[in-house]
C-alpha positions in Angstrom: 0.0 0.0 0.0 2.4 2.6 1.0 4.5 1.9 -2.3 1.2 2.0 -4.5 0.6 6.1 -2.2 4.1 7.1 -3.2 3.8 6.0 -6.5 0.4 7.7 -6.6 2.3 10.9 -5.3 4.9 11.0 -8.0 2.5 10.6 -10.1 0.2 13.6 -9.2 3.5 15.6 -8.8 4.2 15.3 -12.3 1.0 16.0 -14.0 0.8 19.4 -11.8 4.5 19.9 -12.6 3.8 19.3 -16.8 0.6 21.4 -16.6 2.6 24.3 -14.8 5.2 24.2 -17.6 2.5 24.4 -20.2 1.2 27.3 -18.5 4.7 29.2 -18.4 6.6 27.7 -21.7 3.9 26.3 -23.9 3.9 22.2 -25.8 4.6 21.9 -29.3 4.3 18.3 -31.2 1.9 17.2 -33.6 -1.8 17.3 -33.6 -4.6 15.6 -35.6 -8.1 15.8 -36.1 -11.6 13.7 -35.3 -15.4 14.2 -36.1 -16.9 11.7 -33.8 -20.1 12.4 -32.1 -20.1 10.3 -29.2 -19.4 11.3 -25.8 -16.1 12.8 -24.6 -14.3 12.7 -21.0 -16.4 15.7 -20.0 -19.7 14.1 -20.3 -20.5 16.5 -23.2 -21.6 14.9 -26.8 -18.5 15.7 -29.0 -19.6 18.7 -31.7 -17.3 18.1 -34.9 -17.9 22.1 -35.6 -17.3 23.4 -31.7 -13.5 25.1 -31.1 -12.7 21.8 -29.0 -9.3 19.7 -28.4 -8.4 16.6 -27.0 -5.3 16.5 -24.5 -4.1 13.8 -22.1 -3.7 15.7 -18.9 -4.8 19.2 -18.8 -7.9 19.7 -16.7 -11.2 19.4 -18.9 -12.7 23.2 -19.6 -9.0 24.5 -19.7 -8.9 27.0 -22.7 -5.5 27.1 -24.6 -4.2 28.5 -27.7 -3.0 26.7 -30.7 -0.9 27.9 -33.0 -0.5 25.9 -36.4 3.6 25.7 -37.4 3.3 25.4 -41.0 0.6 28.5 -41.3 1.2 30.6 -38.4 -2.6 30.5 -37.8 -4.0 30.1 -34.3 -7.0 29.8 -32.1 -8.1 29.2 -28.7 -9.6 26.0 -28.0 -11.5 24.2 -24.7 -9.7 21.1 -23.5 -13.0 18.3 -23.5 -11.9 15.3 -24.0 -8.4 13.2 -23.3 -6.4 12.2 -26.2 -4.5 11.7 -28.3 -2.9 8.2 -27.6 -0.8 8.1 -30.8 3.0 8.8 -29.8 4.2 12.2 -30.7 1.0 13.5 -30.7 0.0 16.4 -27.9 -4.0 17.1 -29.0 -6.0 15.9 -30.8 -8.4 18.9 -32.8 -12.1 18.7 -33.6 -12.9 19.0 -37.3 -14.2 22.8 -37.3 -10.8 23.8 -35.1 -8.5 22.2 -37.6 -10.6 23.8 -40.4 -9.9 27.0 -38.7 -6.4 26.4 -38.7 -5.9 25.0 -42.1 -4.8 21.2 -41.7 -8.0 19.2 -42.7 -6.4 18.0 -45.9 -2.9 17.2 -44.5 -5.0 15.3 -41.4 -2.0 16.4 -39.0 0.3 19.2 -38.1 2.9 20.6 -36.0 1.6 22.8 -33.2 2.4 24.8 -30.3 0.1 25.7 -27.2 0.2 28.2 -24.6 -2.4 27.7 -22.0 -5.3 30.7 -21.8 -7.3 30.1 -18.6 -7.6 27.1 -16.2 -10.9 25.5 -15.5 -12.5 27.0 -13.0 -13.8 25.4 -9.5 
């Protein structure tokens, strides 16, 4: 048990560490896109047309900015669902957010994020 707690803690350090270095210095690696409408991590039906992103730790409602490396086009997105699970990958984009920033055709691209407002409560 007490190994299991201490693994646990190292565990919860890290996350908050990872998210606090997103906040300060941004996360840049490649993103995709999806246009499912089934439910996402938040509860929510997933909209293929909303400004949405999936990401693998940040807290669900957390609004960041994406910035698309082969454009130069960004957008702010909420965090609502956790993905992606595909190595390399750091968010996964619904369809109307890539759209915005100009990767639908390619199906992936290189990105950067800067976080714009924890979830509140």
């Amino acid at each position: 048990m007490k190994k299991y707690l201490a693994l646990l803690a190292v565990g919860m350090a890290f996350a908050f560490s990872a998210n606090t270095a997103l906040a300060a210095a941004g996360q840049c690696g490649g993103a995709s896109w999806y246009a499912l409408t089934s439910k996402t991590a938040s509860g929510e039906r997933m909209n293929p047309s909303a400004m949405t992103a999936a990401h693998r730790t940040l807290p669900l409602g957390t609004k960041i900015k994406v910035t698309n490396q082969a454009n130069g086009k960004s957008l702010v997105v909420r965090i609502n669902d956790r993905g992606p699970f595909i190595k390399g990958r750091v968010l996964d984009l619904s369809k109307g957010a890539a759209s915005r920033l100009g990767f639908i055709n390619a199906g992936h691209t290189k990105v950067c994020i800067t976080q714009v407002t924890a979830k509140k409560g």
